[in-house]
Backbone as numpy.savetxt, mean C-alpha at the origin, in Angstrom:
# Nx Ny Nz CAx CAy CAz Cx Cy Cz
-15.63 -4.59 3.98 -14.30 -4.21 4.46 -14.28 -2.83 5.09
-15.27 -1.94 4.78 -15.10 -0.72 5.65 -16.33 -0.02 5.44
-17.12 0.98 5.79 -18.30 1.91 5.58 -18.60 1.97 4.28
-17.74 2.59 3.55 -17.84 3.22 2.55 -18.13 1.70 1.45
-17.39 0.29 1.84 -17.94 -0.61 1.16 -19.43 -1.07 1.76
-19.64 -1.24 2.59 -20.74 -1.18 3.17 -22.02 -0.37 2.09
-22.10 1.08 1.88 -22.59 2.13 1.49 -22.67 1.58 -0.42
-21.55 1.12 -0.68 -21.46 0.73 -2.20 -22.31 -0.10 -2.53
-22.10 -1.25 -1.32 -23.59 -3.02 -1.48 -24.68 -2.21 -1.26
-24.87 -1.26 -0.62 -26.55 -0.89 -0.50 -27.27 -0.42 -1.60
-26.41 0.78 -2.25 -26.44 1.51 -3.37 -26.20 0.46 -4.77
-25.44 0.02 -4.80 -25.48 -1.44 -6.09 -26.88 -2.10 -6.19
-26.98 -2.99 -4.77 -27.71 -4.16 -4.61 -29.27 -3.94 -3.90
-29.24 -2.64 -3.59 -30.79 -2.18 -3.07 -30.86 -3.15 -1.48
-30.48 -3.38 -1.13 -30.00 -4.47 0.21 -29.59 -3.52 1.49
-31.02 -3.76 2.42 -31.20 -3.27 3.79 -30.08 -3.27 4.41
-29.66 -1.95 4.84 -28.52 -1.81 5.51 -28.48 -2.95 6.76
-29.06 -3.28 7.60 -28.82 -4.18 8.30 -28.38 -5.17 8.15
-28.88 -5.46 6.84 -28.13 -7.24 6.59 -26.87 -7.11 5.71
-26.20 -6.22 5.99 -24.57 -5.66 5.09 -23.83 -5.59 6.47
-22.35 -6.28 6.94 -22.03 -6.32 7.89 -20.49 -5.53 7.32
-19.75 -5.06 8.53 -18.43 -4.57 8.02 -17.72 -5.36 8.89
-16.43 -6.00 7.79 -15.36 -6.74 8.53 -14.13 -6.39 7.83
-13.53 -5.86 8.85 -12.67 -4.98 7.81 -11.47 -6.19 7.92
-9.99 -6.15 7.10 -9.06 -6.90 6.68 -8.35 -7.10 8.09
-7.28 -8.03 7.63 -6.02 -7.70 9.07 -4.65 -8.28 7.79
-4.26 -7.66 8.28 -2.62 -8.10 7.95 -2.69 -9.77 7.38
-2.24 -10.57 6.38 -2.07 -11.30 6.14 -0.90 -12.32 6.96
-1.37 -13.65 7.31 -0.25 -14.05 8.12 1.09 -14.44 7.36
1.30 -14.29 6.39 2.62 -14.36 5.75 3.68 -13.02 6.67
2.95 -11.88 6.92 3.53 -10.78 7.28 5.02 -11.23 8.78
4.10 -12.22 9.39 4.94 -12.96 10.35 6.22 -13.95 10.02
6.46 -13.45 8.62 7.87 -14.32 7.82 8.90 -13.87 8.63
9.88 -14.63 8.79 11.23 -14.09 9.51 12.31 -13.72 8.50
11.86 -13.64 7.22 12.48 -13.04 5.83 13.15 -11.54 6.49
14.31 -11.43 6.36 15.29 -10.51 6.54 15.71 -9.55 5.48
15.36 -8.47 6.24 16.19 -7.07 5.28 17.42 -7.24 4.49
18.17 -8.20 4.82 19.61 -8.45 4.05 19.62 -9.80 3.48
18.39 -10.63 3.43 18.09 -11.55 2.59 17.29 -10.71 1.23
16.42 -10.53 1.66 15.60 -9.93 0.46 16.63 -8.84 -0.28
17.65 -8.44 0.17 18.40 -7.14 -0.40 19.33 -8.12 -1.65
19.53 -8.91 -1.10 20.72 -9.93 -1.65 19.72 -10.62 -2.96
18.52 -11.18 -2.11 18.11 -11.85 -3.36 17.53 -10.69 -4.80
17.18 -9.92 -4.06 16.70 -8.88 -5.27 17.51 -8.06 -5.74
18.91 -7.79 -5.06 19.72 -6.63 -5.58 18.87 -5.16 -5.28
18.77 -4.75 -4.33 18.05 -3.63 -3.89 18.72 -2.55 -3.10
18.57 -1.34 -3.89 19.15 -0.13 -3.57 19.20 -0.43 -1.92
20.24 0.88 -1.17 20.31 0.99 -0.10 18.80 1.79 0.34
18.36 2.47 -0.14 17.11 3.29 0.27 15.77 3.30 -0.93
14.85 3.02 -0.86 13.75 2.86 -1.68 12.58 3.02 -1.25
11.47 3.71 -1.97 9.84 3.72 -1.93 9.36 2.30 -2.61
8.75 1.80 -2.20 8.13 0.66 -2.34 6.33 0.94 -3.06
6.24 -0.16 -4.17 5.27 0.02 -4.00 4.80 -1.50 -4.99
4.23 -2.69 -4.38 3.74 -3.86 -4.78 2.30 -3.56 -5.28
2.20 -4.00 -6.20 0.92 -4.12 -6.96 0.95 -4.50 -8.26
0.02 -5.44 -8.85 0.16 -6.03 -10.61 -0.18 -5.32 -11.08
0.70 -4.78 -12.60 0.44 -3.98 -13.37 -1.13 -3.84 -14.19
-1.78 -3.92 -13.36 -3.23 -3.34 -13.95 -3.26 -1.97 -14.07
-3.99 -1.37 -14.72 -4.35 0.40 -15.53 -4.67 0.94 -13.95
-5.50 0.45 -13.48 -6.08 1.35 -12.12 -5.32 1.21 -10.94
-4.01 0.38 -11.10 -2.70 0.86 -9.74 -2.37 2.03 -10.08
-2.22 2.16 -11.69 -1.52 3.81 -11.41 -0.32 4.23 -11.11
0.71 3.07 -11.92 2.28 3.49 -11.26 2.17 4.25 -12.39
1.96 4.68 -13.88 2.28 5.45 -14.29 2.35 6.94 -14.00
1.39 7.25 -13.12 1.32 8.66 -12.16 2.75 8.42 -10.71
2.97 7.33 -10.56 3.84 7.02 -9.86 5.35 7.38 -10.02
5.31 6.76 -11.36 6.88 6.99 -12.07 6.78 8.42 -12.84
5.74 9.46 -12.95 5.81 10.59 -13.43 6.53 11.18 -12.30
5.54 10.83 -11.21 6.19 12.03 -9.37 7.66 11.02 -9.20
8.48 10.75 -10.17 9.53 10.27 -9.42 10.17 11.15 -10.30
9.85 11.12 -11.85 10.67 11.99 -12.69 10.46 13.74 -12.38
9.51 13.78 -11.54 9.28 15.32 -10.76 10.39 15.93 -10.13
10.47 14.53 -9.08 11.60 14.28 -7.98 13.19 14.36 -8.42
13.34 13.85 -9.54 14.70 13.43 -9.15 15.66 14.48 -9.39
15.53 15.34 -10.03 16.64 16.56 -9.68 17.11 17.01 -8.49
15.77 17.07 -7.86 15.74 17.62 -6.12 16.13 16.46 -5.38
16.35 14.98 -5.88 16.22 13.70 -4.68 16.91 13.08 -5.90
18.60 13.35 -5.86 19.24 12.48 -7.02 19.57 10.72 -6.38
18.77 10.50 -5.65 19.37 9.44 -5.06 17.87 8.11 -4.91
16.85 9.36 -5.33 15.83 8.60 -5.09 15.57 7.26 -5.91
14.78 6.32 -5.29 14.86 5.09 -5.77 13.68 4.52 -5.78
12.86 3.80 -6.24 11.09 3.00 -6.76 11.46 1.50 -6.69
10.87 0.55 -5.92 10.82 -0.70 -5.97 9.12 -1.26 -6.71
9.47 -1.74 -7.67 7.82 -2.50 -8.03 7.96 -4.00 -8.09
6.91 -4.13 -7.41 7.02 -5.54 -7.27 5.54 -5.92 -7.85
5.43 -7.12 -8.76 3.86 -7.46 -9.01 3.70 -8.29 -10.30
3.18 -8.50 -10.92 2.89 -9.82 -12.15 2.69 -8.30 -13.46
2.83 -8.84 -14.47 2.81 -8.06 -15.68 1.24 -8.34 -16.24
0.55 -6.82 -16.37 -0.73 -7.42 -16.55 -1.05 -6.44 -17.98
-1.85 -5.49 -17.69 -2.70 -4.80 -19.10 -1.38 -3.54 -19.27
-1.09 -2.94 -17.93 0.00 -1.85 -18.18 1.55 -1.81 -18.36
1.49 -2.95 -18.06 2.73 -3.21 -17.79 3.90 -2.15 -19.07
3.68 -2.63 -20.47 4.32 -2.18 -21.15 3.66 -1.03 -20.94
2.89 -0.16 -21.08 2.73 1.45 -20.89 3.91 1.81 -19.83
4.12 0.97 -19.02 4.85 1.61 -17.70 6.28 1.45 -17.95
6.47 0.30 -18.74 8.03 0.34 -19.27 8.27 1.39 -20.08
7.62 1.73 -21.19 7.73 2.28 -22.31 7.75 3.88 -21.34
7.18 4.14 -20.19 7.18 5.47 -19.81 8.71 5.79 -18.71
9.04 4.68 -18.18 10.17 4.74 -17.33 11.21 4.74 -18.50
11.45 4.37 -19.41 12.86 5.01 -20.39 12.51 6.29 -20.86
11.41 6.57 -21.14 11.61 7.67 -21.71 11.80 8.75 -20.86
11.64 8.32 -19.77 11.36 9.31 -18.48 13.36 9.32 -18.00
13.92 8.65 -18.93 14.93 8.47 -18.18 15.17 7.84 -16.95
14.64 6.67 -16.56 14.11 6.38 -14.59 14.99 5.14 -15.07
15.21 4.53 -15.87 15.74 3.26 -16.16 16.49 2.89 -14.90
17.68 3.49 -14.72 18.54 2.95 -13.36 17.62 3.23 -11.84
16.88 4.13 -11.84 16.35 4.56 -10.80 14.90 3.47 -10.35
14.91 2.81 -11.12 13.38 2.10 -10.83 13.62 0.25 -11.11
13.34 -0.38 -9.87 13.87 -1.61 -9.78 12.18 -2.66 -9.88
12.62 -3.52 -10.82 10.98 -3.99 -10.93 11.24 -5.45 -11.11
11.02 -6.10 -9.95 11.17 -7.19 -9.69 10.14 -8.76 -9.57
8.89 -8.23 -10.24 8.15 -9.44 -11.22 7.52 -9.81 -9.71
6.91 -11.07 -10.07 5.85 -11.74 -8.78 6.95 -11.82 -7.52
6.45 -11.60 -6.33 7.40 -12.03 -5.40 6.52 -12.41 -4.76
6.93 -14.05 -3.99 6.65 -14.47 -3.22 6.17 -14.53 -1.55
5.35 -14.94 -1.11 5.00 -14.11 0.24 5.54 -14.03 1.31
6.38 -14.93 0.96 7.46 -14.95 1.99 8.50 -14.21 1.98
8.68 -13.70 0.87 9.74 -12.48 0.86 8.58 -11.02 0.98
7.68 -10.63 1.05 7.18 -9.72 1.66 7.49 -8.63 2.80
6.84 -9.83 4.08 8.06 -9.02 5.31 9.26 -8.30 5.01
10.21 -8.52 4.42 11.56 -8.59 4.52 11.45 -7.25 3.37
10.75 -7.45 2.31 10.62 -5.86 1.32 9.80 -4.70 2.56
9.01 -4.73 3.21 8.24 -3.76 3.80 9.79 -3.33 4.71
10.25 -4.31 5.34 11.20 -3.95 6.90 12.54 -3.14 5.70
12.34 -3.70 4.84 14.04 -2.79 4.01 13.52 -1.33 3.37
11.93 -1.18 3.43 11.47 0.12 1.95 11.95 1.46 3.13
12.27 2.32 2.70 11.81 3.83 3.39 10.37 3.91 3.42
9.49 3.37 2.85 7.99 3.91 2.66 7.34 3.06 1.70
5.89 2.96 1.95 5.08 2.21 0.98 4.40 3.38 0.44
4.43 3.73 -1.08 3.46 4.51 -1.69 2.52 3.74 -2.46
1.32 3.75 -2.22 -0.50 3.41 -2.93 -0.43 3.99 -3.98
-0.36 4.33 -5.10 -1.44 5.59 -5.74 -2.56 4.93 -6.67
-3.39 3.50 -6.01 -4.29 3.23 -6.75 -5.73 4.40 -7.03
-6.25 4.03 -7.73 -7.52 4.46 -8.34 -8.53 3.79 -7.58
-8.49 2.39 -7.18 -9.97 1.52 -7.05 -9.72 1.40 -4.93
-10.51 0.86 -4.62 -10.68 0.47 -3.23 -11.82 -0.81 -3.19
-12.94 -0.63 -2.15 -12.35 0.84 -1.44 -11.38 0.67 -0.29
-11.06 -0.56 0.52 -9.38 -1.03 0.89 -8.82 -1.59 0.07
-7.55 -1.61 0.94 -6.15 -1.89 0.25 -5.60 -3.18 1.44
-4.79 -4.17 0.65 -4.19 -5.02 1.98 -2.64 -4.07 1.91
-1.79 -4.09 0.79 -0.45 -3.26 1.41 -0.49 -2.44 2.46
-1.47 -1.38 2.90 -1.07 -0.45 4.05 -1.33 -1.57 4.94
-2.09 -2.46 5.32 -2.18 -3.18 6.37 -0.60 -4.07 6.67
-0.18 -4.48 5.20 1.61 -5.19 5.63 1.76 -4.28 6.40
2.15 -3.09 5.54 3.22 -2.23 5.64 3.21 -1.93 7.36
1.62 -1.56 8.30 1.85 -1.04 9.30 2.59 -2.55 10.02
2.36 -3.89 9.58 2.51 -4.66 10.45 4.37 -4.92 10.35
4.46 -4.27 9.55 5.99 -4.70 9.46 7.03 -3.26 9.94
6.28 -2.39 10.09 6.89 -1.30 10.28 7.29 -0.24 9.11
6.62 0.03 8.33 6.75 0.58 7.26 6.00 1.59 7.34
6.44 2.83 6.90 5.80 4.34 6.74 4.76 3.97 5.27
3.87 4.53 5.67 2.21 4.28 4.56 1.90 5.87 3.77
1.95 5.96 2.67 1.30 7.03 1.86 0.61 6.29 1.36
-0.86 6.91 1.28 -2.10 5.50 0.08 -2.86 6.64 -0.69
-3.50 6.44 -1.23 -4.45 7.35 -2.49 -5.33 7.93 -1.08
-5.83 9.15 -1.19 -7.36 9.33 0.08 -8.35 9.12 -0.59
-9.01 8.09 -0.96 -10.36 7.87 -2.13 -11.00 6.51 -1.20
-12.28 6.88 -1.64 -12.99 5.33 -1.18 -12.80 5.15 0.46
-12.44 4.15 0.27 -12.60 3.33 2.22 -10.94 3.37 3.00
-10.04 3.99 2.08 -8.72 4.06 2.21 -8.28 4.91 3.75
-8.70 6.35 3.80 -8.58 7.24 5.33 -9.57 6.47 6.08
-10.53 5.74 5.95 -11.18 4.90 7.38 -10.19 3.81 7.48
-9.54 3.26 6.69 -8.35 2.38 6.98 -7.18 2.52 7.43
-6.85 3.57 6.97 -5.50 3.83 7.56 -4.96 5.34 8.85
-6.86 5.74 8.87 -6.45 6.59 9.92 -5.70 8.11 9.63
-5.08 8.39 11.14 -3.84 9.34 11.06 -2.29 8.26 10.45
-2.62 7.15 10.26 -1.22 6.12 10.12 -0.30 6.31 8.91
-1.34 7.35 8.02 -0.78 7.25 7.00 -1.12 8.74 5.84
-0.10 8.77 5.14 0.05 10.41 4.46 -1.23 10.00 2.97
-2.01 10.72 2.95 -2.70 10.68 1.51 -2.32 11.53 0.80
-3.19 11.45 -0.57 -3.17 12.22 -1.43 -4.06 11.93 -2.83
-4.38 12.83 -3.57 -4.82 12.71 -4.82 -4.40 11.65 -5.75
-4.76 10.97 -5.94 -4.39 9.84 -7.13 -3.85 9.65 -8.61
-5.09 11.18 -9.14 -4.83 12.01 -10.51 -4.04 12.83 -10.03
-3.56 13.28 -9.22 -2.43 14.29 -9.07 -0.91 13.95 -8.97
-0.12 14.51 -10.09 1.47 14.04 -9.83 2.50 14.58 -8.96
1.73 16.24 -8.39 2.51 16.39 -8.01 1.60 16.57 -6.17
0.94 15.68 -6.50 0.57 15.61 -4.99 1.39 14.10 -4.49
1.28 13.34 -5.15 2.08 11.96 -4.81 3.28 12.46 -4.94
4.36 13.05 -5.74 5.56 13.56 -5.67 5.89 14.61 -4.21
5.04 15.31 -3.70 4.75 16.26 -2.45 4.97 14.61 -1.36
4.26 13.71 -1.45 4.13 12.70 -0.43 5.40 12.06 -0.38
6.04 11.62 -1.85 7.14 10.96 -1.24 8.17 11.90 -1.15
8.37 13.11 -1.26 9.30 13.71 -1.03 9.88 14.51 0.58
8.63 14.23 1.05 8.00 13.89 2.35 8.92 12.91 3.35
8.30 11.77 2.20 8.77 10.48 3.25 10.04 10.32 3.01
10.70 10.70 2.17 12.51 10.69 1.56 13.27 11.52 2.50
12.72 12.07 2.91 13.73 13.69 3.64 13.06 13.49 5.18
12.40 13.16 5.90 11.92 13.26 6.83 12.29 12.02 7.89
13.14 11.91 8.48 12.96 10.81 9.46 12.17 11.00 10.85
11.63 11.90 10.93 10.98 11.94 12.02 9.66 11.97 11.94
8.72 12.32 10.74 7.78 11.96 9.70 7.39 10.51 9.84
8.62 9.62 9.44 8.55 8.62 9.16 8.66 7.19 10.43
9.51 7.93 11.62 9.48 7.67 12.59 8.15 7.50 13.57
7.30 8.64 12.81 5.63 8.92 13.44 5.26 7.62 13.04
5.07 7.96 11.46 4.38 6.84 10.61 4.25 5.54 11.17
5.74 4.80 11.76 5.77 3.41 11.86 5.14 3.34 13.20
5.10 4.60 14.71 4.39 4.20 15.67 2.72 3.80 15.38
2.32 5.17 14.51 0.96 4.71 14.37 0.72 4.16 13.79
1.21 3.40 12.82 1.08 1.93 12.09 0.99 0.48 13.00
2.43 0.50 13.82 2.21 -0.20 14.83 0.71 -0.30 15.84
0.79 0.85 16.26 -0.31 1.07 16.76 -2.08 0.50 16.18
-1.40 0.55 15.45 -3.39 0.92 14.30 -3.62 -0.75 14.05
-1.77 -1.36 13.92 -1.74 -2.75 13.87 -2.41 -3.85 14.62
-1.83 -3.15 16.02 -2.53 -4.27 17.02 -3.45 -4.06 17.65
-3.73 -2.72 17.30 -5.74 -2.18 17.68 -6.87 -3.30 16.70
-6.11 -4.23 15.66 -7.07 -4.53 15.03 -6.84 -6.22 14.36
-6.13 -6.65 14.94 -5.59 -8.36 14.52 -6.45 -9.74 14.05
-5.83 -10.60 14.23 -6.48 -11.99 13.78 -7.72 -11.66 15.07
-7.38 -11.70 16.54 -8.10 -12.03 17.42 -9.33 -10.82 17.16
-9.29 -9.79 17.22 -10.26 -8.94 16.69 -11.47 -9.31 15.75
-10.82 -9.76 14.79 -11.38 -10.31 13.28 -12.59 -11.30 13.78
-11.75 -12.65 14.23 -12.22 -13.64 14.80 -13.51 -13.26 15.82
-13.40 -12.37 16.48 -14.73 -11.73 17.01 -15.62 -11.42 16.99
-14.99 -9.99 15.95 -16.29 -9.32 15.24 -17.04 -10.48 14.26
-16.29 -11.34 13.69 -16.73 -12.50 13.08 -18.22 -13.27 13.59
-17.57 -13.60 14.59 -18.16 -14.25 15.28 -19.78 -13.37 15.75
-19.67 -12.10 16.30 -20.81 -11.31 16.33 -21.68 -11.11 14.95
-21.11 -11.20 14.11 -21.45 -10.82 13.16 -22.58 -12.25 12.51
-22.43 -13.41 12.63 -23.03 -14.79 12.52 -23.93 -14.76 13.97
-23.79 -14.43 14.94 -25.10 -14.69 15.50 -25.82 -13.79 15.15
-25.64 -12.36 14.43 -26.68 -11.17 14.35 -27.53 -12.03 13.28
-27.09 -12.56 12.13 -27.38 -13.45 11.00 -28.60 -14.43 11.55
-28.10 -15.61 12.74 -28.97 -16.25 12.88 -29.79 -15.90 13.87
-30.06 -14.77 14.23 -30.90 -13.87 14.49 -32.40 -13.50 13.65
-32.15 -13.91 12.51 -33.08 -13.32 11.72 -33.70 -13.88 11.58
């Protein structure tokens, strides 16, 4: 999926760089749902303004560093708002048990598996997608997010800045108040965020199904080459 995975199979598997190919992701075609900002608002009950951030509660997403930089935030951003979307896995209760005590209860909307068809329609309604995973070394959310028009903050670790470019704001992962610095960023800034969605767009269709299908394709004759 990118260099840096590339660099991991060599180093793991002792396996000649030549015969390790990079094909990096594209946007999933669900992203092309015609799911609407005021459908998905209705079906989920979703604040007027929100940071987004989909991922199953596994230990190494890391919303608990997530929902710390919100309780950072909210004195300075009384309005701010967290969408989680994702299946209940190893953290789940750590992350409940930390959003009451954190006081975030009203402020943090967590809305269980969602379907892919309601996707589109969460990226086109978020103010911003925030990452703060631990693992890589890509991610498919920044890839929705640019395809739907969504401003991208992701962790900078692993294969993540060869993925997302200038398209998107990083930051430290273990750091709370570097992810709290990012979305406080993307909360207050419309012209920030206005950047974000060109070069998302941009970064989008520099790299599509037809792309994929290509390099694909080069990539199987280098194979029967050998």
């Amino acid at each position: 999926d990118s260099e840096i995975g590339r660099q991991q199979v060599q180093e793991s598997y002792g396996i000649d760089k030549d015969r390790v190919h990079v094909l990096p992701y594209t946007a999933p075609s669900y992203m092309a749902s015609s799911s609407s900002e005021n459908e998905v608002t209705r079906k989920y009950r979703l604040p007027a303004k929100f940071i987004f951030y989909p991922a199953n509660f596994w230990e190494h997403k890391n919303h608990l560093n997530m929902v710390e930089a919100m309780a950072v935030l909210k004195k300075e951003l009384p309005d701010l708002a967290l969408v989680l979307a994702g299946s209940r896995q190893n953290a789940y209760d750590a992350v409940m048990r930390r959003i009451d005590q954190l006081d975030l209860t009203n402020d943090v909307r967590i809305l269980g598996y969602v379907p892919d068809e309601d996707m589109a329609g969460l990226y086109r309604k978020a103010r911003a997608l925030v990452m703060p995973t631990f693992f890589g070394p890509t991610n498919i959310p920044p890839l929705e997010a640019f395809a739907a028009g969504c401003p991208v903050s992701v962790s900078g670790i692993y294969g993540m800045p060869e993925q997302t470019g200038d398209a998107a704001l990083l930051f430290d992962p273990s750091s709370v108040q570097g992810i709290a610095e990012c979305i406080r960023r993307l909360w207050t800034d419309d012209r920030l965020c206005a950047d974000l969605v060109l070069k998302g767009k941009e970064r989008a269709a520099s790299w599509g199904q037809q792309h994929f299908n290509a390099r694909l394709h080069t990539i199987i004759e280098a194979v029967l080459q050998v």
